[in-house]
Backbone bond lengths (Angstrom), bond angles and torsions (degrees), N, CA, C in turn:
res aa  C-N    CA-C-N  psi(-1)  N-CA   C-N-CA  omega(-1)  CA-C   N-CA-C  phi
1 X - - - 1.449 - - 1.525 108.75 -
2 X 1.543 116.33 148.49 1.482 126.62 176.86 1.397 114.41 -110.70
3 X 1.259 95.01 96.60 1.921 99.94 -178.80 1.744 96.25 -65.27
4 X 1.568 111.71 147.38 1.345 129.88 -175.76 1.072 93.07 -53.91
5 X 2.056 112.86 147.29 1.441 96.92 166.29 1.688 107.89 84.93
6 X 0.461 143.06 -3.67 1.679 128.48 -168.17 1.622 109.75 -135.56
7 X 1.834 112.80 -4.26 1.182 95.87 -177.53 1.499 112.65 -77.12
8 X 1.739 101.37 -49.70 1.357 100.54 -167.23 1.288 114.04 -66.51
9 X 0.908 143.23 147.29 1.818 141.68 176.38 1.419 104.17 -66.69
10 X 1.352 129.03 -30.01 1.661 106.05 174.71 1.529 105.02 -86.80
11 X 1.524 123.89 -18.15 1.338 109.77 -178.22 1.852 103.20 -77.91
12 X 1.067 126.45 -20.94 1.577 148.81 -165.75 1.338 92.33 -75.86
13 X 1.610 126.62 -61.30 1.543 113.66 -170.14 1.609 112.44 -81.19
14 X 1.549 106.05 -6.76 1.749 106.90 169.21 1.279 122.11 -83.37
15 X 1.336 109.55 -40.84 1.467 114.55 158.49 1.615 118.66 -49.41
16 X 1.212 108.09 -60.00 1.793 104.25 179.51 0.906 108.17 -88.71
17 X 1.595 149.89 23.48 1.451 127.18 105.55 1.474 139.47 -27.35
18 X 1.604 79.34 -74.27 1.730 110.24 170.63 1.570 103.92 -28.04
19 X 1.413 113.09 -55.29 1.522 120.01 -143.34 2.002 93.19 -81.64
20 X 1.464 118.06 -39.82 1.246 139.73 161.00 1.220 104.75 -33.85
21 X 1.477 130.50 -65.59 1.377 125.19 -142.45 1.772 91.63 -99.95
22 X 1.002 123.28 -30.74 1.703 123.42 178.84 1.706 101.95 -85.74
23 X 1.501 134.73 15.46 1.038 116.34 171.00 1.592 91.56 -118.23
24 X 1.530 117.77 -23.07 1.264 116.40 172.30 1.632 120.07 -58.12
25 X 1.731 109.45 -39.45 1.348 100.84 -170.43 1.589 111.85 -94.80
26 X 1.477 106.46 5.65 1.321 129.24 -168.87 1.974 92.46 -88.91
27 X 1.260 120.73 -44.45 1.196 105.47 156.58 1.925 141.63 -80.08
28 X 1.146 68.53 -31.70 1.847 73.49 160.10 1.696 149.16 -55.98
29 X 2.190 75.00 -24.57 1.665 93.10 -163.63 1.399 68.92 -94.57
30 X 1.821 146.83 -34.06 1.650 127.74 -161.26 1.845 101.18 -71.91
31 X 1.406 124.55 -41.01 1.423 114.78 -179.59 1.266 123.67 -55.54
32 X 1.785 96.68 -64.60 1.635 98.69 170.54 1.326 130.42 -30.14
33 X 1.705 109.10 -43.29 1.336 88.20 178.87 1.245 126.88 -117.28
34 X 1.588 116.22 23.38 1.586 125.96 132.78 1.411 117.80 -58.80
35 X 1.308 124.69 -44.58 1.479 99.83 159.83 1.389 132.68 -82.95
36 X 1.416 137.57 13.84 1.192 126.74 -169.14 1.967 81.60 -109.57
37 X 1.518 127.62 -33.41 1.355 114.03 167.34 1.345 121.45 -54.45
38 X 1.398 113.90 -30.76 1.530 136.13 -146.75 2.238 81.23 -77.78
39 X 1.532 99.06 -50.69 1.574 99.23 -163.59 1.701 103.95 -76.17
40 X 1.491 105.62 -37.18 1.752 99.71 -178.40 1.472 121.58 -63.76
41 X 1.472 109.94 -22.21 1.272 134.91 -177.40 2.050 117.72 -72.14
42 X 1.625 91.34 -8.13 1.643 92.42 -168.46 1.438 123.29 -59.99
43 X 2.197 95.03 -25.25 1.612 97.62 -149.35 1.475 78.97 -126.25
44 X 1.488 115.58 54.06 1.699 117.63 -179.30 1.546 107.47 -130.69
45 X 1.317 97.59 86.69 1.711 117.07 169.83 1.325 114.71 -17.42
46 X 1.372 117.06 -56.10 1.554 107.91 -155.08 1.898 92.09 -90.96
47 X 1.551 118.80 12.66 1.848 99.30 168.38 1.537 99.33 -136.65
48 X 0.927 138.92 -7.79 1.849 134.92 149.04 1.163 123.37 -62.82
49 X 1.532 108.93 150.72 1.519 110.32 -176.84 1.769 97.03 -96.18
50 X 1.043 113.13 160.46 1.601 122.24 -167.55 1.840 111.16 -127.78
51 X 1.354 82.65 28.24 1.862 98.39 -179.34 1.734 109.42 -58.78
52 X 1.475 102.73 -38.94 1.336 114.20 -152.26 1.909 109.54 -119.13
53 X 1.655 113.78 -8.19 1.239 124.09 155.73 1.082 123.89 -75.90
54 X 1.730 91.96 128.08 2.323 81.87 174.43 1.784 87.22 -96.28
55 X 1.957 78.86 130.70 1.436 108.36 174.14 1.809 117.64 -103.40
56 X 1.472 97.06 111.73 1.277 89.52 -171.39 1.721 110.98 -96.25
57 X 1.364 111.30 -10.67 1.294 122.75 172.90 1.444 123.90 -69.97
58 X 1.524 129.78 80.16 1.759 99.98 -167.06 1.747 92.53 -146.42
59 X 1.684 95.49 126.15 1.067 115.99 154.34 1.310 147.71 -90.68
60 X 1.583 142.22 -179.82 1.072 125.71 163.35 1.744 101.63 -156.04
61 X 1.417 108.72 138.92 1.407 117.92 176.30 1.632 112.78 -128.69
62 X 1.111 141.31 176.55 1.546 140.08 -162.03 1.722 94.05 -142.13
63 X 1.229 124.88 101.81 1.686 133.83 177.96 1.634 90.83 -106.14
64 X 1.494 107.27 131.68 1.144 136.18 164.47 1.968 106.99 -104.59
65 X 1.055 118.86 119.51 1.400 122.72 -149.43 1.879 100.11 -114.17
66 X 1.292 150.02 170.89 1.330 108.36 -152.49 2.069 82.15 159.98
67 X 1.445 90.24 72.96 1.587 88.69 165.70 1.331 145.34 -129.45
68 X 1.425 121.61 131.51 1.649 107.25 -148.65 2.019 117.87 85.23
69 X 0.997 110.18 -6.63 1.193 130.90 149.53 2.039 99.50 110.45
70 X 1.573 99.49 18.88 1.544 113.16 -172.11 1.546 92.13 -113.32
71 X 1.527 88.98 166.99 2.094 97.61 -155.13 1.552 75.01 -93.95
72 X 1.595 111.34 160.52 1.768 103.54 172.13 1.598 94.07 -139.53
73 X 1.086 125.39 154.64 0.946 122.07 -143.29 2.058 84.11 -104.26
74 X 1.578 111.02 -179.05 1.685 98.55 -162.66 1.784 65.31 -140.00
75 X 1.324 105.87 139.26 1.568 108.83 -178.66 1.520 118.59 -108.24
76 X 1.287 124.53 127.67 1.478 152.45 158.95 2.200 100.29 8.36
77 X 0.765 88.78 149.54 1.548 101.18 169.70 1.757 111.63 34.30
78 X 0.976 118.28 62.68 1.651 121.70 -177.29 1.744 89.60 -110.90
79 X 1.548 90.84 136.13 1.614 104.25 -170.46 1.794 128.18 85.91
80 X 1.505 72.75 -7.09 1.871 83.50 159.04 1.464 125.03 -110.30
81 X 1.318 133.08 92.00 1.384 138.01 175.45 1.137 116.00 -124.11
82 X 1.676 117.61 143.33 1.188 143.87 -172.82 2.110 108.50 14.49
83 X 1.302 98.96 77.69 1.926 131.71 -170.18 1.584 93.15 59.78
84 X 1.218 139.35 -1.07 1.723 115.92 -168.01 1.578 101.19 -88.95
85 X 0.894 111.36 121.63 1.411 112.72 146.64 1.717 138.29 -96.56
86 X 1.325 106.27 108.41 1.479 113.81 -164.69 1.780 98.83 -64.29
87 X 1.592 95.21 175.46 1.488 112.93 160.92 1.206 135.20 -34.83
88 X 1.739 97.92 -44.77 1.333 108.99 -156.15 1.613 104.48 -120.92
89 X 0.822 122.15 138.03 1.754 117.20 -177.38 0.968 117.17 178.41
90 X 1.606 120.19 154.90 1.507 139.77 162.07 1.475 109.07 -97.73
91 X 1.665 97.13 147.06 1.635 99.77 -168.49 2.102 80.81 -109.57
92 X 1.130 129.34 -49.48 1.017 135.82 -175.54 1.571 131.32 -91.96
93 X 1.407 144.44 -178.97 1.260 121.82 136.69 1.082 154.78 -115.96
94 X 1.374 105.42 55.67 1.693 150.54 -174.29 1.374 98.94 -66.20
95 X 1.181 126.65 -16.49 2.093 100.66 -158.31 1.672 104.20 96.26
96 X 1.642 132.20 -26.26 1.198 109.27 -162.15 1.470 112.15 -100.38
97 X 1.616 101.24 136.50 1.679 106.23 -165.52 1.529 83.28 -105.63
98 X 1.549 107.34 152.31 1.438 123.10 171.05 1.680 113.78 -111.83
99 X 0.833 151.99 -173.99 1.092 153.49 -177.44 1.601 119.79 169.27
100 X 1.925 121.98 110.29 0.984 121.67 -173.21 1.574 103.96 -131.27
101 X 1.374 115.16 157.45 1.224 123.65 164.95 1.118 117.13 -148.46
102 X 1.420 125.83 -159.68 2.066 129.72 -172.12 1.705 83.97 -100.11
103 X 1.313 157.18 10.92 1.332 138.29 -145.52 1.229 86.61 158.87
104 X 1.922 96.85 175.03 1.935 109.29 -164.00 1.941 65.65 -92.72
105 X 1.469 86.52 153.75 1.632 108.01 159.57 1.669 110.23 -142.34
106 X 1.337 121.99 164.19 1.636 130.79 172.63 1.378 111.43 -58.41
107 X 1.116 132.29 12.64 1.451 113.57 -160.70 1.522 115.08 -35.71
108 X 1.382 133.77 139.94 1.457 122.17 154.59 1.412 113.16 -128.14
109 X 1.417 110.73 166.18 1.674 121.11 -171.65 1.502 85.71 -56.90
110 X 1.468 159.35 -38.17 1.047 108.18 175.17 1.318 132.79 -90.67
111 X 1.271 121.06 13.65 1.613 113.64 140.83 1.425 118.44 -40.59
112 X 1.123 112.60 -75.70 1.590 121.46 176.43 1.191 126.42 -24.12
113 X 1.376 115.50 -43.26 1.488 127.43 -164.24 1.772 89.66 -92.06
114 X 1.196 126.81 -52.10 1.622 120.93 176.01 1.373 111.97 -53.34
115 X 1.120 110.06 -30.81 1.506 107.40 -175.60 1.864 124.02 -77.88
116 X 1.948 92.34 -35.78 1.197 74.15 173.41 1.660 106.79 -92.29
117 X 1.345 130.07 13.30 1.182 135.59 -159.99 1.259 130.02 58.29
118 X 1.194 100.46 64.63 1.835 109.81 -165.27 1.840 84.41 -75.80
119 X 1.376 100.74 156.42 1.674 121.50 159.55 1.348 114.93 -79.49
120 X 1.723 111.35 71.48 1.386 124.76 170.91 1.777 112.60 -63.88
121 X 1.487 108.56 -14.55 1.552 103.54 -157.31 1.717 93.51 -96.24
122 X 1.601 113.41 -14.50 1.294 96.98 177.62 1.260 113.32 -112.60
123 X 1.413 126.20 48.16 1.042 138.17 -177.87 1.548 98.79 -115.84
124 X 1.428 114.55 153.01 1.832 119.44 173.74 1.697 89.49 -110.34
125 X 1.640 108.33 111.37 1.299 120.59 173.13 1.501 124.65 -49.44
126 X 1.706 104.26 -31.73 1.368 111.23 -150.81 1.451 79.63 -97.38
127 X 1.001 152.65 2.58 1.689 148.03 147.72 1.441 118.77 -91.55
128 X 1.052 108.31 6.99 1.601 105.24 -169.55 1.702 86.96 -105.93
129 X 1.551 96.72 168.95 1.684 96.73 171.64 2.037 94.47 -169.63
130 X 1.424 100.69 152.93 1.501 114.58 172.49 1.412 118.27 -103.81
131 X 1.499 128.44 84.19 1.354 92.97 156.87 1.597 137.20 -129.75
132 X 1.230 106.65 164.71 1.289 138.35 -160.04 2.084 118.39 -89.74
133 X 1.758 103.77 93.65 1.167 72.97 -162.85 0.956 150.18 111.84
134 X 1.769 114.57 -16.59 0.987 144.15 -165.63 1.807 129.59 68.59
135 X 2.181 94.80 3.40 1.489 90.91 174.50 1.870 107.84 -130.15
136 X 0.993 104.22 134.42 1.224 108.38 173.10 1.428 119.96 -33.37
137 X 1.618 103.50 133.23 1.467 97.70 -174.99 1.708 103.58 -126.31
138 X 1.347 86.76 139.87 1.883 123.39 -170.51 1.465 107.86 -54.65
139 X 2.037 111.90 -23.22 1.351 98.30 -166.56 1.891 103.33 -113.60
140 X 1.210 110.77 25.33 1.901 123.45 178.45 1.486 95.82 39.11
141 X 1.140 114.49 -154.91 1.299 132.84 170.20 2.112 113.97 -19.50
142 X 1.059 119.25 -24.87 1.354 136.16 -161.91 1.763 92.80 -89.37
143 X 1.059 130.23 -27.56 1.392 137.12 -155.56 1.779 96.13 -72.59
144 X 1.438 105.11 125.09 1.402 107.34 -173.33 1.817 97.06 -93.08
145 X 1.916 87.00 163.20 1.402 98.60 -175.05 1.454 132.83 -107.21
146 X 1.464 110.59 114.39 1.669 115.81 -169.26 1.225 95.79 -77.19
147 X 1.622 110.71 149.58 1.114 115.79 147.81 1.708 143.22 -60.13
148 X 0.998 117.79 116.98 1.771 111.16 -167.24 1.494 92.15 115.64
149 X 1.502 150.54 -46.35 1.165 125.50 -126.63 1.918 93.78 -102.60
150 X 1.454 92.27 -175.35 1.697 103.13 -168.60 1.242 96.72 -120.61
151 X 0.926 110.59 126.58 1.638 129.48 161.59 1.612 138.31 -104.79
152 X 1.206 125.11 111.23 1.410 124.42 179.08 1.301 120.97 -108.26
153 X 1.389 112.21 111.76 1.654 110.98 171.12 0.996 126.43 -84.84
154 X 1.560 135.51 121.08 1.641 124.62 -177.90 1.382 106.69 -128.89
155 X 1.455 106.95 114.14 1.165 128.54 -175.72 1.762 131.11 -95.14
156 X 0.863 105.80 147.89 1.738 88.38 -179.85 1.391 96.08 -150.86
157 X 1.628 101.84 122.95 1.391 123.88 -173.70 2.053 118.94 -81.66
158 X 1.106 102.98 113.93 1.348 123.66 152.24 1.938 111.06 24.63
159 X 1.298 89.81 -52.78 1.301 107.20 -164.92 1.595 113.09 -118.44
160 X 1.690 110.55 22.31 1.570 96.26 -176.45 1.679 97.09 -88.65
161 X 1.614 92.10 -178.88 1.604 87.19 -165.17 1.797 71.79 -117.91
162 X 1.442 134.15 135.90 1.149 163.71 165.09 1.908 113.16 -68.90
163 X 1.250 110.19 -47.22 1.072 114.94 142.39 1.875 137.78 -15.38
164 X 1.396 90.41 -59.12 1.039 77.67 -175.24 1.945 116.17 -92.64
165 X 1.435 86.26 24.26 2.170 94.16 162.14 1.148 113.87 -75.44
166 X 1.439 108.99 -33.58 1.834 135.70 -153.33 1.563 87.56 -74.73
167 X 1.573 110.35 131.25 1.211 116.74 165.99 1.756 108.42 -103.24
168 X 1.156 123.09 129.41 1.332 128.82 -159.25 1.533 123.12 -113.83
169 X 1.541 100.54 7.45 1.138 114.62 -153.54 2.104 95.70 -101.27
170 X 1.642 112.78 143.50 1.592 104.96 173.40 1.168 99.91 -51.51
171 X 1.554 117.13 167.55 1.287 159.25 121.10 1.487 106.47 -13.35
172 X 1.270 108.66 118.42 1.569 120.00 179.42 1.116 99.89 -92.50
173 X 1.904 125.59 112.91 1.379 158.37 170.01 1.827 110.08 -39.33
């Protein structure tokens, strides 16, 4: 086969120029801007480890987590990997999230859930709900986190069968 371009020898060394100089700037433009994320990224709470910042900002809230209409448990040490310890973390598996930084920041439960990588994509949003407090909150996942307060996430996965809420059985006589 004759790829376009490649028979004649001057169209052959223009083409693999071409292909040269667009794979050259094709890497240049991928580094550059791994490092220009790499530098904006320094003073970004939710992807630095905070081993070595004095954090004078630190909260703590208690999330009860709750999917498919079953309690799920939120597991021990999230935000601790290989010595880093992130922002956001559980030391236990109580429900209690901690959260520190150098300064007050927004944190919200969905930091938390990105961080520890909850399965947001197999969740049905428009059934899910946050609340705060004991009252439903307007901003889901977006709802930032006070210190002291209680949080319950209730989730409902993609794939539950609803059905089985439905009681199907007659009327007891």
């Amino acid at each position: 086969m004759n790829w376009p371009g490649m028979g004649d020898p001057t169209k052959r060394k223009k083409t693999l120029k071409f292909l040269g100089m667009t794979a050259i700037i094709a890497i240049s433009v991928g580094v550059g801007s791994s490092l220009i994320q790499g530098q904006m990224n320094l003073d970004n709470p939710l992807k630095v480890c905070i081993n070595d910042r004095d954090t004078k900002y630190e909260i703590s809230v208690k999330l009860e987590l709750y999917i498919d209409k079953q309690r799920a448990e939120i597991p021990a040490n999230i935000g601790f990997e290989d010595g880093c310890q992130r922002s956001l973390y559980t030391l236990n598996d109580d429900g209690i999230i901690y959260a520190e930084w150098t300064e007050e920041y927004p944190f919200e439960i969905g930091h938390f859930l990105w961080s520890w990588e909850f399965p947001m994509r197999d969740m049905e949003q428009s059934k899910s709900k946050i609340i705060v407090n004991g009252k439903e909150s307007p901003h889901f996942i977006n709802e930032l986190l006070v210190d002291g307060y209680t949080y319950r996430a209730e989730f409902t996965s993609k794939d539950y069968d609803t059905s089985k809420d439905a009681d199907f059985m007659p009327p007891e006589i």
